[in-house]
C-alpha beads as a LAMMPS data file, in Angstrom:
LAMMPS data file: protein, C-alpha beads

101 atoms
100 bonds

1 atom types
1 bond types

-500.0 500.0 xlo xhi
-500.0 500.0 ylo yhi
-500.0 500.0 zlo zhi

Masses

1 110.0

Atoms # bond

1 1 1 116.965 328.685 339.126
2 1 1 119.349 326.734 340.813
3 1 1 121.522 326.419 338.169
4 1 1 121.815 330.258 338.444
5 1 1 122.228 330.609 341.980
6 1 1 124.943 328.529 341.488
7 1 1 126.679 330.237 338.656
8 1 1 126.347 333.695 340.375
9 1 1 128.392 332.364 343.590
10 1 1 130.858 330.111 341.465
11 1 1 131.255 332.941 339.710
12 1 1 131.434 335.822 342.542
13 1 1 134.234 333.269 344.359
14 1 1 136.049 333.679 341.432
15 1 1 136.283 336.834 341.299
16 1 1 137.238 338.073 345.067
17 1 1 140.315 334.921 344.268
18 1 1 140.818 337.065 341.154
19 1 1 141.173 340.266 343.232
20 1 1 143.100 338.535 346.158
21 1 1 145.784 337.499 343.492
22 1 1 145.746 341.042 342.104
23 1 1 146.158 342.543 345.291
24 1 1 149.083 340.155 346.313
25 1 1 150.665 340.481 342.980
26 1 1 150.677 344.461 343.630
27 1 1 152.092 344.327 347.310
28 1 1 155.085 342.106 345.981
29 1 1 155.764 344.375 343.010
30 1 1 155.838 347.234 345.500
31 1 1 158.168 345.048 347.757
32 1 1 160.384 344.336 345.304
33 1 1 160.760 347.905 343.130
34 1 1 160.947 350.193 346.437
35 1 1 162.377 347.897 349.532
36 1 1 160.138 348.682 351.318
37 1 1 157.857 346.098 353.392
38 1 1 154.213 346.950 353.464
39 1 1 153.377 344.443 356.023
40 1 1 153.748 346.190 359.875
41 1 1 154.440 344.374 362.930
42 1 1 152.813 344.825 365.652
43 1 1 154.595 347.189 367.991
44 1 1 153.153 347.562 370.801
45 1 1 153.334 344.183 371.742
46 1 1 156.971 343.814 370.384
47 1 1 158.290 346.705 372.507
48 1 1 156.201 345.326 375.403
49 1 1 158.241 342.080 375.549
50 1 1 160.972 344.400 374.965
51 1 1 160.858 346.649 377.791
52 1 1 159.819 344.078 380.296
53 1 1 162.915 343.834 382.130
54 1 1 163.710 348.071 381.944
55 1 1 164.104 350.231 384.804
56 1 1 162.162 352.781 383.203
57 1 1 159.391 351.134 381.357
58 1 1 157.388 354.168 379.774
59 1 1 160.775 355.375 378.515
60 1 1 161.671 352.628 376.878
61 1 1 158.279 351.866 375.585
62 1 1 158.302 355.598 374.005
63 1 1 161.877 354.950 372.379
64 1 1 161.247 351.765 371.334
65 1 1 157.716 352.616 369.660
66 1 1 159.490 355.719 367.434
67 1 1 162.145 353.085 366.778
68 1 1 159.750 350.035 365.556
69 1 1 157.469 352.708 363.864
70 1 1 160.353 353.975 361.619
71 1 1 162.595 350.658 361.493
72 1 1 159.197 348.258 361.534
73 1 1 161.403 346.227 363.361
74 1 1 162.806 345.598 366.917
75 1 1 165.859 342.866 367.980
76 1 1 164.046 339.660 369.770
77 1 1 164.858 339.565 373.628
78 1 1 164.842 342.268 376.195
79 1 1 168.171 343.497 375.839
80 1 1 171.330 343.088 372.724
81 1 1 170.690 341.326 369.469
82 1 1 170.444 344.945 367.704
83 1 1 172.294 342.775 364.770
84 1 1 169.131 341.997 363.956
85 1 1 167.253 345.440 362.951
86 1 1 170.737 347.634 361.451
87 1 1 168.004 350.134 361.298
88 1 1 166.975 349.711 364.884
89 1 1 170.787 349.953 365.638
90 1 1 171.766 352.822 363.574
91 1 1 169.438 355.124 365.000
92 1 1 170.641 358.029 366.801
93 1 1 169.692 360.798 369.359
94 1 1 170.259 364.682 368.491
95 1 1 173.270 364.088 371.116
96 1 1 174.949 360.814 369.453
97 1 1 173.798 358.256 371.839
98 1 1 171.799 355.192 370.434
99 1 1 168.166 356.007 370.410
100 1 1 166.795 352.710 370.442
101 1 1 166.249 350.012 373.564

Bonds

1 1 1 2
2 1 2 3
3 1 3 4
4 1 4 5
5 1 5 6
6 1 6 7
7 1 7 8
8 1 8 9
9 1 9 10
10 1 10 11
11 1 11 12
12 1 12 13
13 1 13 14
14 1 14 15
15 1 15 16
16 1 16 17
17 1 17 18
18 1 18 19
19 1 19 20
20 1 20 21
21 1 21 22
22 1 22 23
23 1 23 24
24 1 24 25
25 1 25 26
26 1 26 27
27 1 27 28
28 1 28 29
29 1 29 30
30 1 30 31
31 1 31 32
32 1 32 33
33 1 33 34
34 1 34 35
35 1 35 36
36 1 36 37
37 1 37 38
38 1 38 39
39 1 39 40
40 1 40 41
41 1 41 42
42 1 42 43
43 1 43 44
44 1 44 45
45 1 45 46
46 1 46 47
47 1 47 48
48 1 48 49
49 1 49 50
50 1 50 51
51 1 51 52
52 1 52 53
53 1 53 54
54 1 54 55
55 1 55 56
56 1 56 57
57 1 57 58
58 1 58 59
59 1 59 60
60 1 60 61
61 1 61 62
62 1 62 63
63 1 63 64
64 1 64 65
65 1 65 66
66 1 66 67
67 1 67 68
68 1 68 69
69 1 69 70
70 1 70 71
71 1 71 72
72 1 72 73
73 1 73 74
74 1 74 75
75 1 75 76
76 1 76 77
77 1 77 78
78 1 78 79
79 1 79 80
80 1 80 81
81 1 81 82
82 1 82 83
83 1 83 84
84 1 84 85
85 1 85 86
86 1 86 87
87 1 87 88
88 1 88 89
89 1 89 90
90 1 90 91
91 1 91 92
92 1 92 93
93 1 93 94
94 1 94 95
95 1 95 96
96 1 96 97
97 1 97 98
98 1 98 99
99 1 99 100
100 1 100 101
């Protein structure tokens, strides 16, 4: 009996490890075929320590959550560094003017 017991978990941990490795072999072939990172940062809290320092906080905090939602990415600091997301730079309003904090 315990033998058994034994064998079943042994054998149950081996397979969730199996499917772990499957999973993580799947998200880097996806990663590496279309560019595009599957893993999303949190925004909120990125755009939050971005728009600290704004005038206009729930302006920025709208902008910048469109921006990190498309871009999955926002420039460290509160103000600058766009270098850092060319996405996040490159974005544009319907007039021309950057969209992005």
């Amino acid at each position: 009996m315990a033998f058994s017991r034994s064998c079943v978990v042994s054998l149950l941990l081996l397979a969730l490890l199996a499917a772990y490795a499957a999973e993580l072999f799947t998200v880097q072939a996806a990663e590496s075929t279309t560019g595009i990172r599957t893993s999303l940062i949190d925004c909120g809290s990125a755009c939050a320590d971005r728009c600290r320092l704004s005038s206009r906080p729930n302006l920025c905090q709208r902008a910048c959550g469109t921006c990190c939602y498309r871009c999955n990415c926002v420039p460290p600091g509160t103000y600058g560094n766009k270098e850092v997301c060319p996405c996040y730079a490159n974005m544009k309003t319907h007039g021309g003017r950057p969209k992005c904090p």
